[in-house]
N, C-alpha and C positions, 0 to 999 in steps of 0.2 A: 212633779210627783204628788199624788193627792197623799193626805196624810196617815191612812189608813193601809200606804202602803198600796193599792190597787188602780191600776189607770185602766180605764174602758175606751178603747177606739173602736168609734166606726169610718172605715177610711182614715184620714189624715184628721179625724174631728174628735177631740179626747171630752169624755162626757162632765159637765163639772161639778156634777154630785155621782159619788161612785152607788150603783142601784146595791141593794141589801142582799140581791140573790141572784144566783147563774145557774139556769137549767141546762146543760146539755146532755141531750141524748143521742147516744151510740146505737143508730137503728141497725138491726140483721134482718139478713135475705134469707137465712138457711129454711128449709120445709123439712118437714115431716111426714114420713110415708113408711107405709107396710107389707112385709114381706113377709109372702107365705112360710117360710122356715125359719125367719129370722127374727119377727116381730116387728114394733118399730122404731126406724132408725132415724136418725136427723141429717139431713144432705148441705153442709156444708156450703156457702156462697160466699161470693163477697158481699162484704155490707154495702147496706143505703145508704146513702145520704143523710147527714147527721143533722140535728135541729136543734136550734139554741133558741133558748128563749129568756129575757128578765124585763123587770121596770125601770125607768129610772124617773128622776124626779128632774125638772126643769123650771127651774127658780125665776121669777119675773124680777127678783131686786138680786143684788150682791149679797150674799154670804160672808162670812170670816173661812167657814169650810168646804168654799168649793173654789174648783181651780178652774184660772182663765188664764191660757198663756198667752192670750194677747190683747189683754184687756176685757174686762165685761160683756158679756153680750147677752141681749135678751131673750125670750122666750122665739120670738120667731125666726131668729137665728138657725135655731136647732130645728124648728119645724121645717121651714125651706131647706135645710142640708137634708134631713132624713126624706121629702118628699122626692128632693132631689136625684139621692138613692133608688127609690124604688123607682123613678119613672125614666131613668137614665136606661134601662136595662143592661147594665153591665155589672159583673163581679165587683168586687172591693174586699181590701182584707179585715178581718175582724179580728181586735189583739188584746188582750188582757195581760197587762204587765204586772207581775206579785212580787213587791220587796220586803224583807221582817222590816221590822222599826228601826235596825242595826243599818239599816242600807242593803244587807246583804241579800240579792237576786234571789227568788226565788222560781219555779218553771214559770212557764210561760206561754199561753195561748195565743197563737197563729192562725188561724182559718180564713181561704179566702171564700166568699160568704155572697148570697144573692139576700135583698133586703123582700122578705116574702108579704109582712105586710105589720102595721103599727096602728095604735090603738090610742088615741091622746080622751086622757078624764081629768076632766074637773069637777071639783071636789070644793063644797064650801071648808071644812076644817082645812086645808090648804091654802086657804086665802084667797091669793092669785094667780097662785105656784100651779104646776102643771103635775099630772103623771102619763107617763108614755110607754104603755106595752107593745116591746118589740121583738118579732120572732123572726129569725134567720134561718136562713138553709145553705147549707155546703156545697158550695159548686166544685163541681170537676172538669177539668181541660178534655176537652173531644175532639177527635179529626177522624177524617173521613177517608174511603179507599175507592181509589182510581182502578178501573177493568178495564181490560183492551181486550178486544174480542178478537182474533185472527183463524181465518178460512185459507186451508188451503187443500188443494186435492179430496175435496167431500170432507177432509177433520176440521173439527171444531176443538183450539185450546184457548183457555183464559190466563192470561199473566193477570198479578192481583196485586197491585204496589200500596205497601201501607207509607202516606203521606208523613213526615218524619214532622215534625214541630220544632221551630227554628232555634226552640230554646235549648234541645237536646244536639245541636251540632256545637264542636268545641269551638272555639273563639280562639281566633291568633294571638290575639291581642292579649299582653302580659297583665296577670291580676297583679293588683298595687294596693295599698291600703288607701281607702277613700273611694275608691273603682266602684264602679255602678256593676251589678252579675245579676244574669239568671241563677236559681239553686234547682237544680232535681235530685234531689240523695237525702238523706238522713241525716237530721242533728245529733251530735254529741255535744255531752261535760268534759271534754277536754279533748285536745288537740293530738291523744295517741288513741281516740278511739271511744274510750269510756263513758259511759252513761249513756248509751245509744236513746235520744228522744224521737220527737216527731218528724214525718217525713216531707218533704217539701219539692211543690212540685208547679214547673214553670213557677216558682214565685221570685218577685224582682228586691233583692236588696245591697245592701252596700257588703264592703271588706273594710273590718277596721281595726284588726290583725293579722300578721304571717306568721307559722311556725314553720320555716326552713328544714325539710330534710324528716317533719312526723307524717307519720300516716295520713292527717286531715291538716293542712297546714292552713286555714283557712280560717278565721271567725266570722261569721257573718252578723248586720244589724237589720233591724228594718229600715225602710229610710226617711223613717224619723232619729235612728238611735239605738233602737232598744235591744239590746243581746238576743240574741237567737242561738248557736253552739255553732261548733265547727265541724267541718264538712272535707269529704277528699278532695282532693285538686281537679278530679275528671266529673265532679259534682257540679262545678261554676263555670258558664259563660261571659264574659266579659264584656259586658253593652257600650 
């Protein structure tokens, strides 16, 4: 845990200078248009796709205040994982974990995230140190729909099958604490419901509590660890 309370993951790679600032914006779809008797109205959408953006600094020596969980690593450590990122073209989750100075948890950002593109400056009052502007985008799960087209007797009908995602079929298999789960549902502050937070969809993390017999009997972590809230029983797939 860095000591300002703030860890920055990209993927599984925790940043080891937490950056000074977090842009996110909450893009809308909604339009605006005018009606003859009504004037103008705003037409509601679902939103865009959301965009994060911040700096972070990338230190070429060790620190006293930045975190290495596994020992030091240099500047191109980080450049190869982020290049890695963008050219791999695949999602990865982006997480900001907020604790007070007390220990105690605070929310927590979750986003699974496509790496859109990064900005490395050097800087003589930096020394040798690096700065790395990095702007993400929100990916969303997609699947596609199967037509069958059947002739009979001169009719023409289409059956239209929406392909289900494997993550949203229930699992036999009994959740346990430590079990590996798909989540698609809703996080809460506690296990009867409360604090309804962010919604979680096809995302893969651990159970590292049961509440037996409550509404969400479920805690979930990421699977590094880190609290996420709890969720209904018909929320988890069990991988």
């Amino acid at each position: 845990m860095s000591k300002n309370g703030y860890d920055f993951y990209l993927d599984k790679c925790l940043l080891p200078i937490t950056p000074q600032k977090l842009q996110i914006k909450i893009n809308s779809a909604n339009s605006t248009v005018t009606l003859i008797n009504e004037g103008e109205v705003n037409l509601l959408k679902n939103t865009k796709l959301t965009d994060i953006e911040f700096e972070c600094e990338i230190p070429q020596v060790k620190y006293p205040f930045a975190v290495y969980p596994n020992g030091f690593k240099g500047a191109s450590y980080y450049l190869d994982y982020f290049e890695n990122l963008k050219t791999d073209k695949k999602p990865f989750q982006f997480i900001v974990s907020r604790s007070m100075p007390t220990g105690k948890s605070l929310f927590s950002t979750n986003i699974k995230v496509s790496m859109e593109s990064y900005t490395i400056t050097e800087q003589a009052k930096n020394g040798f140190d690096l700065t790395v502007k990095i702007k993400l985008k929100q990916y969303r799960e997609y699947g596609t729909k199967t037509a069958t087209i059947k002739t009979e007797s001169g009719k023409t009908s289409a059956n239209v099958q929406n392909k289900r995602a494997d993550s949203t079929v229930q699992s036999s298999k009994p959740a346990t604490i430590g079990c590996d789960v798909i989540v698609n549902g809703r996080l809460h502050g506690n296990s009867y419901g409360e604090a309804p937070g962010q919604m979680r969809t096809d995302y893969r993390g651990k159970i590292n509590f049961i509440n037996p017999g409550s509404s969400h009997p479920y805690h979930i972590t990421t699977p590094d660890g880190l609290w996420q809230g709890w969720v209904t029983a018909d929320s988890v797939k069990v991988v």
